[in-house]
Z-matrix of the N, CA and C atoms (Angstrom, degrees):
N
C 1 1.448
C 2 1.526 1 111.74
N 3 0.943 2 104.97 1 -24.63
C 4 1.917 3 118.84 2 -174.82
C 5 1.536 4 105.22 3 -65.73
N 6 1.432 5 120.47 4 -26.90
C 7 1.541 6 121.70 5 -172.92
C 8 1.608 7 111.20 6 -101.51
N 9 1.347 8 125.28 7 13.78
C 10 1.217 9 132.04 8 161.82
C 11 1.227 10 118.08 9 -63.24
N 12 1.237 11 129.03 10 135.60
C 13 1.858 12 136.26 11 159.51
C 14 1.317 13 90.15 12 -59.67
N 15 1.353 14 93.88 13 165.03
C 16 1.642 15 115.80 14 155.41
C 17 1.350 16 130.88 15 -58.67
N 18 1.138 17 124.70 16 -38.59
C 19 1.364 18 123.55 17 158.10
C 20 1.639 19 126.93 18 -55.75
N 21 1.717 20 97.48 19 -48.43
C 22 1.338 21 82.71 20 173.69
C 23 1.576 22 125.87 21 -78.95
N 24 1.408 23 126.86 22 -30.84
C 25 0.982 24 110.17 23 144.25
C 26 1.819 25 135.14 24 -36.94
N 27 0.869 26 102.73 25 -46.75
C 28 1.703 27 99.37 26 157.50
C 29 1.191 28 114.66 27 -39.52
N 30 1.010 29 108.32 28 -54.28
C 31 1.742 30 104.75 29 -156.92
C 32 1.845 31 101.58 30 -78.24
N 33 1.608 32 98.23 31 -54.02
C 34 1.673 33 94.43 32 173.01
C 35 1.358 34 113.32 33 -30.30
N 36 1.432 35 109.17 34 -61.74
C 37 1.754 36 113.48 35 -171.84
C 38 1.299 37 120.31 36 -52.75
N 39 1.513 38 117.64 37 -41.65
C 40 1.421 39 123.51 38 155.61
C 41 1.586 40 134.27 39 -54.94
N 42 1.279 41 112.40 40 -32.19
C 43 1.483 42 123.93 41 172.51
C 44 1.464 43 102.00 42 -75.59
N 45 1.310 44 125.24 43 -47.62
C 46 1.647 45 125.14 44 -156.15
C 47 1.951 46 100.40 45 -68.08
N 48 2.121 47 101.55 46 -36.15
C 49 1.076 48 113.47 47 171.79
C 50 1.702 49 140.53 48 -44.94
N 51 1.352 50 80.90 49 -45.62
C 52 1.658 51 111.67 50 175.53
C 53 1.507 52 122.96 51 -77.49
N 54 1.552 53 105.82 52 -52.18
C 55 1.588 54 103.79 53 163.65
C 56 1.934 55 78.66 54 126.99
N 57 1.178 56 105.03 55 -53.61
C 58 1.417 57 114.73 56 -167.79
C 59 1.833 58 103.99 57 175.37
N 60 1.462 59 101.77 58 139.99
C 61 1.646 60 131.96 59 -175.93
C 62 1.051 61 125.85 60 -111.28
N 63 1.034 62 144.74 61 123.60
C 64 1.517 63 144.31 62 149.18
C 65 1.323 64 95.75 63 -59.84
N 66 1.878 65 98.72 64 121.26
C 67 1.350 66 116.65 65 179.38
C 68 1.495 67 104.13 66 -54.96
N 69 1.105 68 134.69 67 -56.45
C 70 1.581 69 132.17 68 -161.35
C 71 1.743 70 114.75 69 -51.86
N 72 1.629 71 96.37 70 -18.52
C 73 1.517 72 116.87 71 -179.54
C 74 1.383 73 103.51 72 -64.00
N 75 0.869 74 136.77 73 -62.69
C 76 1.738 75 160.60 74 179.93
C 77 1.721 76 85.15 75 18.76
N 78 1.475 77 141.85 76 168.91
C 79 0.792 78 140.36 77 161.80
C 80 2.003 79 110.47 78 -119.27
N 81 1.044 80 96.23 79 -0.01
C 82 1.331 81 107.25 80 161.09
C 83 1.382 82 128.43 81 -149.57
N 84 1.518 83 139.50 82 132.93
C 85 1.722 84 140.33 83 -162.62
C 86 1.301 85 75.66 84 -52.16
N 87 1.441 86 135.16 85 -92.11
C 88 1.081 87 135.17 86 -125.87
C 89 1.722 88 109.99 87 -54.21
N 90 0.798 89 134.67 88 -41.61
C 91 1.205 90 126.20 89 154.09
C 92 1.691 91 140.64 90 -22.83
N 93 1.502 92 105.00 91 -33.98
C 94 1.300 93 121.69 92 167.75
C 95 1.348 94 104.29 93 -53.39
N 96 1.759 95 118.24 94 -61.90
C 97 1.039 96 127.38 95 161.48
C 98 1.616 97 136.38 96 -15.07
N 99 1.262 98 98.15 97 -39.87
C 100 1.500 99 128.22 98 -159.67
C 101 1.921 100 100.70 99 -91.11
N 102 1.378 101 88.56 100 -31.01
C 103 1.745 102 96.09 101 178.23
C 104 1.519 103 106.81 102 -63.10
N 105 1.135 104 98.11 103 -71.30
C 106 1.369 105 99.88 104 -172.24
C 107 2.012 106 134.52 105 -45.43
N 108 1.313 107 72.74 106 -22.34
C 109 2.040 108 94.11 107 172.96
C 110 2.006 109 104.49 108 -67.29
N 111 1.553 110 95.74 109 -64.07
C 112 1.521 111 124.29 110 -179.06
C 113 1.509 112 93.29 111 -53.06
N 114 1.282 113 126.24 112 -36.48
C 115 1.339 114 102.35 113 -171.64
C 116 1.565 115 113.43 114 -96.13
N 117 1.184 116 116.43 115 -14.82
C 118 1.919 117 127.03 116 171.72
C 119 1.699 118 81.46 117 -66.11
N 120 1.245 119 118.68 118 -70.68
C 121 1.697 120 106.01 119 -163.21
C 122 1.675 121 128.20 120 -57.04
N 123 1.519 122 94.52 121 7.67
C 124 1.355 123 113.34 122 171.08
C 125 1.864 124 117.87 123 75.43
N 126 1.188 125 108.46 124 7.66
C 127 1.463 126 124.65 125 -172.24
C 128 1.283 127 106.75 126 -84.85
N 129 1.481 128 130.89 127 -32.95
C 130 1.402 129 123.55 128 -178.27
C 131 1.913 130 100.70 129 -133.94
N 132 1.484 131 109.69 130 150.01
C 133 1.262 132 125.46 131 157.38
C 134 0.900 133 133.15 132 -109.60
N 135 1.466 134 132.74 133 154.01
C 136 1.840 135 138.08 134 -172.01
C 137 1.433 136 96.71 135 -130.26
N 138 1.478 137 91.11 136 137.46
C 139 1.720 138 95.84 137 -163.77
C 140 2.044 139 91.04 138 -156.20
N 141 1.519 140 103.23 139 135.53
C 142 1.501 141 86.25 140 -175.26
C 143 1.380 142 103.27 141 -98.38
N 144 1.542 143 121.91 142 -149.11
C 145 1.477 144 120.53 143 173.58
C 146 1.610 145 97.60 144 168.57
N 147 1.196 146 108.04 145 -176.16
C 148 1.469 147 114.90 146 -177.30
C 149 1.529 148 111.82 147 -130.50
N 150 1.536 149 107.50 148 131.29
C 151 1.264 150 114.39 149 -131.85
C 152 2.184 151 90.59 150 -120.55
N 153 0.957 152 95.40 151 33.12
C 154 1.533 153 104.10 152 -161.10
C 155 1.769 154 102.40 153 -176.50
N 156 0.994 155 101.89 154 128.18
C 157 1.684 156 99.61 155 165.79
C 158 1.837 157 112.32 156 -79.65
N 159 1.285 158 116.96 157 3.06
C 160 1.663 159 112.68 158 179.83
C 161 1.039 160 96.57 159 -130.88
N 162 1.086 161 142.06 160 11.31
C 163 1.683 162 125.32 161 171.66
C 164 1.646 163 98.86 162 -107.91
N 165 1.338 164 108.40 163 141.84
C 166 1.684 165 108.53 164 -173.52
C 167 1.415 166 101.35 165 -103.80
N 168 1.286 167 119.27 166 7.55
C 169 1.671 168 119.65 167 175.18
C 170 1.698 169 110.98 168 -89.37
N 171 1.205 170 113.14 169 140.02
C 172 1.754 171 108.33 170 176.19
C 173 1.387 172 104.76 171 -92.64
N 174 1.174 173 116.61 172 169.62
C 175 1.152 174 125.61 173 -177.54
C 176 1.424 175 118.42 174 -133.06
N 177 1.803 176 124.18 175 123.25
C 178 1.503 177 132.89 176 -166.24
C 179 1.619 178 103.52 177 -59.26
N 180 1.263 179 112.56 178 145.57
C 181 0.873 180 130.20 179 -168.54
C 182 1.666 181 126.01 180 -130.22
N 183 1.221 182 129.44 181 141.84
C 184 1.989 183 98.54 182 167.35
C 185 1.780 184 85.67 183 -169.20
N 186 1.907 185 84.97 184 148.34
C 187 1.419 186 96.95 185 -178.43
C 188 1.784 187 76.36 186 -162.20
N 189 1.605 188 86.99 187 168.42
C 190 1.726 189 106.65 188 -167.90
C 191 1.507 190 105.54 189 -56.97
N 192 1.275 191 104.70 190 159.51
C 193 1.650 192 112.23 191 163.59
C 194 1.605 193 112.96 192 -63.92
N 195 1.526 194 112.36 193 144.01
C 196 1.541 195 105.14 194 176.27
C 197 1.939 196 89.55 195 -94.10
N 198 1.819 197 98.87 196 136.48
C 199 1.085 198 110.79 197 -149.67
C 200 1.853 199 100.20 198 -104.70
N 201 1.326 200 98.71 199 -33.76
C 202 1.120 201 91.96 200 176.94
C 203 2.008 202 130.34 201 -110.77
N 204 0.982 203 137.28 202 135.58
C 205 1.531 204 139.81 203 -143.74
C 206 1.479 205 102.93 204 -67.08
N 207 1.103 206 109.49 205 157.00
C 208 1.891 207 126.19 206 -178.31
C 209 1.794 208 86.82 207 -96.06
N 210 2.111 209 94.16 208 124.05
C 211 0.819 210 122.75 209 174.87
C 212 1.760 211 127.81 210 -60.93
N 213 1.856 212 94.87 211 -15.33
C 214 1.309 213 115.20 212 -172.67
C 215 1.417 214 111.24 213 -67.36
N 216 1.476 215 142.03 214 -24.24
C 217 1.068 216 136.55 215 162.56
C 218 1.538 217 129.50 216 -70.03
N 219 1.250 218 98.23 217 139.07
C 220 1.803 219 89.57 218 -168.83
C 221 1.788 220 99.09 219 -101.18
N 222 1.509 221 107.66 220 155.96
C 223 1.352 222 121.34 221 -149.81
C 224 2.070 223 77.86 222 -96.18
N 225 1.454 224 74.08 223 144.55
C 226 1.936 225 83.29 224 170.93
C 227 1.816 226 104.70 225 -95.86
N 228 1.510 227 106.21 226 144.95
C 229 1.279 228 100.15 227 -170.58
C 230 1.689 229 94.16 228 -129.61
């Protein structure tokens, strides 16, 4: 987290804030920018969905990576 710009830290803090954003929401372009970094470093995901039951278009999406593993798998020994 220490090697983030300011922006992307911005944006992390804003995404972690929100829960999850519609990218187009962003309150600044440069931030879009900022996604795509956050998401190579594996910290945030973009995922679309449909945001209306009558519109057939999805809509971009992004909220943090889930960081830690689902307990539901059993470990091979």
């Amino acid at each position: 987290m220490e090697d983030l710009s300011r922006i992307e830290k911005k944006t992390y803090d804003l995404i972690k804030r929100k829960g999850e954003i519609q990218t187009r929401n962003l309150p600044n372009k440069k931030m879009a920018g900022a996604i795509a970094n956050l998401k190579n470093m594996g910290l945030v995901e973009t995922y679309t969905r449909y945001t209306s039951r009558y519109r057939r278009k999805k809509k971009k999406f992004v909220r943090l990576k889930n960081t830690h593993r689902s307990t539901s798998h059993k470990e091979k020994r």
